[in-house]
Backbone as ProteinMPNN parsed JSONL, in Angstrom:
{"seq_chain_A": "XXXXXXXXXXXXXXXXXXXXXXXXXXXXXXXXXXXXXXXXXXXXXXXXXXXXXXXXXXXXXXXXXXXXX", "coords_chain_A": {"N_chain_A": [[58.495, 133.814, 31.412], [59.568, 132.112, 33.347], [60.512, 130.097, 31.454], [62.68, 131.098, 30.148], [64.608, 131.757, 32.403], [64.852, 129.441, 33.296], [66.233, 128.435, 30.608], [68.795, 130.045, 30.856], [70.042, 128.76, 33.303], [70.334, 126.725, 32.194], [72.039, 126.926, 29.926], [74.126, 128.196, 31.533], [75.188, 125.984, 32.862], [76.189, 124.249, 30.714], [77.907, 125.954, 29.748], [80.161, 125.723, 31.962], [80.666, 122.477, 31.928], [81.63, 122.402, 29.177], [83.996, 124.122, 29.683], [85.21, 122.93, 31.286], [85.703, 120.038, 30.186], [87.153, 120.836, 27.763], [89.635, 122.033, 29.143], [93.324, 121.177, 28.971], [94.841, 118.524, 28.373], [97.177, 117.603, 30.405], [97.016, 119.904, 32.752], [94.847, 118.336, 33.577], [96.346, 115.998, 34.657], [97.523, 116.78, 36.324], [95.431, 118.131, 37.977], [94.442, 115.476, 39.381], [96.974, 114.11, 39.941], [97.204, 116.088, 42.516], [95.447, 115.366, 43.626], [95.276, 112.956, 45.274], [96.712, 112.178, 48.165], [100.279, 112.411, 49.307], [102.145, 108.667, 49.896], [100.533, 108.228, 47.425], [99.543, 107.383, 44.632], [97.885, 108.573, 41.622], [95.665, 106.442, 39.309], [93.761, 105.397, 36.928], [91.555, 106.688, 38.216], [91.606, 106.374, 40.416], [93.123, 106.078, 43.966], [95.999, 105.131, 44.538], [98.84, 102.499, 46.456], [100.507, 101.355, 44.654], [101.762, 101.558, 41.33], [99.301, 99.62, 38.973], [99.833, 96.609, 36.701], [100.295, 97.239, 33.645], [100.275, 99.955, 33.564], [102.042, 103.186, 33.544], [104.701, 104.27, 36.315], [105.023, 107.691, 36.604], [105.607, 109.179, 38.893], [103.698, 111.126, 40.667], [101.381, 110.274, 39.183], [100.097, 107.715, 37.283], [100.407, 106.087, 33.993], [98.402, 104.708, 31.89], [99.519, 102.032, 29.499], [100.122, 100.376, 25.978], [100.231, 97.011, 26.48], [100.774, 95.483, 24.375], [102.859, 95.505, 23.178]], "CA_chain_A": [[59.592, 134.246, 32.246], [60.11, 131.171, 33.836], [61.171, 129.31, 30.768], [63.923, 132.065, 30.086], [65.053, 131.753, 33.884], [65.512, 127.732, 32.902], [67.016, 128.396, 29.608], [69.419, 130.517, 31.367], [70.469, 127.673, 34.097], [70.701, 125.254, 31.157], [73.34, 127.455, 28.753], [75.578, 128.141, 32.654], [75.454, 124.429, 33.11], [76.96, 123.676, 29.811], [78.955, 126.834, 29.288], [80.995, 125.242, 32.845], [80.892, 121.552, 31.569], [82.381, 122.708, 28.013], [85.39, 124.578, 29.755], [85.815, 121.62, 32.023], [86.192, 119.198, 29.128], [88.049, 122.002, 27.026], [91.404, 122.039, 29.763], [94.284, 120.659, 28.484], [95.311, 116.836, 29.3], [98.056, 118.079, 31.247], [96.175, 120.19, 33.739], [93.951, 117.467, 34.049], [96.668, 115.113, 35.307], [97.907, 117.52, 37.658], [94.248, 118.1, 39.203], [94.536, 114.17, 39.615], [97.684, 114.2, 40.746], [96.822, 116.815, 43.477], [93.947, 114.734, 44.682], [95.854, 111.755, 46.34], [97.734, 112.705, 49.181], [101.641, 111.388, 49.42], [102.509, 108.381, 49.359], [99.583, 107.433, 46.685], [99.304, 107.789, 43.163], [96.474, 108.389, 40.795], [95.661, 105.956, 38.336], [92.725, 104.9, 36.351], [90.197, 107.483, 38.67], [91.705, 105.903, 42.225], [94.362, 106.591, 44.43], [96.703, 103.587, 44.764], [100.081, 102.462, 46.519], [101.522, 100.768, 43.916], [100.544, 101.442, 39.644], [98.859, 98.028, 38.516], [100.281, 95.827, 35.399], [99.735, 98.111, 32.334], [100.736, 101.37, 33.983], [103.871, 103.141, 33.982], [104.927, 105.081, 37.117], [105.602, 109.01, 36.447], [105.543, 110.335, 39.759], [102.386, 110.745, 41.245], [100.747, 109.384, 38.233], [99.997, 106.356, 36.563], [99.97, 106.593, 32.811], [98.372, 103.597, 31.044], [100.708, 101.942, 28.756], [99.681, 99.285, 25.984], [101.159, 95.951, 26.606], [100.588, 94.01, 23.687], [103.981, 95.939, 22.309]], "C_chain_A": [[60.317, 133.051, 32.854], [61.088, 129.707, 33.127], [62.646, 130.048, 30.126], [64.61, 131.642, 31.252], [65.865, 129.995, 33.388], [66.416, 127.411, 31.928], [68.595, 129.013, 29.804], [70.376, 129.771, 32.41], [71.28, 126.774, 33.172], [72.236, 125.669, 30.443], [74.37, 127.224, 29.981], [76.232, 127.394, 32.335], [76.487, 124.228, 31.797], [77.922, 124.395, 29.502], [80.071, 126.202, 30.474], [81.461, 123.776, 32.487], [82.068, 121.543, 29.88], [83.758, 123.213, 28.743], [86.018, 123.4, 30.472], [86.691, 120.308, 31.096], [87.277, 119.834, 28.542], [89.202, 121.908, 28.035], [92.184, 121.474, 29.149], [94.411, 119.443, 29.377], [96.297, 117.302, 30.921], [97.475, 118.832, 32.607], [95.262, 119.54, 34.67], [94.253, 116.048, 34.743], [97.093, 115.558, 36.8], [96.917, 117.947, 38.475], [94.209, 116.815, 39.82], [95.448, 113.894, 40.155], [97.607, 114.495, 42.229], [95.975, 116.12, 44.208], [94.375, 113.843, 45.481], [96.677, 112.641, 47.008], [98.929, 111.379, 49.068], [101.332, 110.203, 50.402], [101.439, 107.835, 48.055], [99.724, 108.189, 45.656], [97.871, 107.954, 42.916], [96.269, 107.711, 39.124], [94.522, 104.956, 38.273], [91.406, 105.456, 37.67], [90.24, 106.941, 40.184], [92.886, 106.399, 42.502], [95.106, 105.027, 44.655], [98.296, 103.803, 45.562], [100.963, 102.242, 45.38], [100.706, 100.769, 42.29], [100.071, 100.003, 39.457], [99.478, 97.988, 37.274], [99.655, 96.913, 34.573], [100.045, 99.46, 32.273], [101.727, 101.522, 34.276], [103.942, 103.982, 34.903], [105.407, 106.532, 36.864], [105.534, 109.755, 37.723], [104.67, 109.857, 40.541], [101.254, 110.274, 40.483], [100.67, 108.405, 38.146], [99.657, 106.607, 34.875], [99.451, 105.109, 32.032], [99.041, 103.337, 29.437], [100.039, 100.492, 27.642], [100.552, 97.905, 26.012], [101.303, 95.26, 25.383], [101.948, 94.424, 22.527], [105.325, 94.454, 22.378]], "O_chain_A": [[61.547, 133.003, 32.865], [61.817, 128.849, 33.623], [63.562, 129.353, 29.688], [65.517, 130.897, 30.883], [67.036, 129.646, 33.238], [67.237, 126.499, 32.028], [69.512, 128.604, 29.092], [71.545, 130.158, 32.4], [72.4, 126.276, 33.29], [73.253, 124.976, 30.421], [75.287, 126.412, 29.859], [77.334, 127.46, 31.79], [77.672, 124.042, 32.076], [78.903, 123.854, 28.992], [81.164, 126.112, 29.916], [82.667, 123.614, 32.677], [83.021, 120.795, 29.662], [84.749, 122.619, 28.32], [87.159, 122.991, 30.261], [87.814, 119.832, 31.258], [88.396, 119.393, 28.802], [90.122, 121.499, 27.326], [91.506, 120.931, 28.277], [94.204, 119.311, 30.583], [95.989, 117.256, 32.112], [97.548, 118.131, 33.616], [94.932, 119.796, 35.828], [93.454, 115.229, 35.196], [97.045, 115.013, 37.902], [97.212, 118.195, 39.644], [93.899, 116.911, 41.007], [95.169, 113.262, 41.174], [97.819, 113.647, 43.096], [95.817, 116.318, 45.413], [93.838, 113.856, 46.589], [97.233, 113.64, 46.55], [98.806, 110.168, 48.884], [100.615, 110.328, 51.395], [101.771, 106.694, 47.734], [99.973, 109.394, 45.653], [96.926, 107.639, 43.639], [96.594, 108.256, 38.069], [94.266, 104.047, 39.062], [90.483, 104.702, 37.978], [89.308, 106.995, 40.986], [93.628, 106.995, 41.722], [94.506, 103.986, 44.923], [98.928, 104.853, 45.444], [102.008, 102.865, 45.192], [99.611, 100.283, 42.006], [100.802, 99.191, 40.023], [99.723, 99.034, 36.674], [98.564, 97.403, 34.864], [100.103, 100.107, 31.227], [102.463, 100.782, 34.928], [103.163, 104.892, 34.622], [106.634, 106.501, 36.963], [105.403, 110.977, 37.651], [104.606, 108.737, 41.047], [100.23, 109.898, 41.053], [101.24, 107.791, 39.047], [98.684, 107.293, 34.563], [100.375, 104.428, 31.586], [99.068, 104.134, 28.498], [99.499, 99.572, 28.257], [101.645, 97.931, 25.446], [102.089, 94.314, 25.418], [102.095, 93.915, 21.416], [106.375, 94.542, 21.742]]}, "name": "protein", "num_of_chains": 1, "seq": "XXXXXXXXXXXXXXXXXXXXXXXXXXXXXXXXXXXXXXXXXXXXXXXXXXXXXXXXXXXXXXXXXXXXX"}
């Protein structure tokens, strides 16, 4: 019983991690977005004033860009 009960925990866990991954990019900039409060962006998993070298400004984003164009 108790290894059912665990097996049961285990599938949740991954059935929530799979839809998490599974979102669309887009959704997933706009949860990132959402997370800094004005005036700060989000770029590369922080909130920042200003994008750093490599990133292009969209807003409340930061989109990394490659330079070596």
């Amino acid at each position: 019983m108790l290894r059912l009960i665990a097996f049961g925990i285990l599938a949740a866990a991954a059935a929530t991690i799979a839809v998490a991954l599974l979102r669309p990019p887009a959704s997933r900039a706009q949860q990132a977005a959402e997370y800094c409060r004005p005036p700060l962006k989000f770029a590369a998993g922080a909130c920042v004033a200003q994008c750093p070298a490599g990133y292009e400004d969209t807003g409340r984003t930061c989109v990394f860009r490659n330079m070596s164009r």
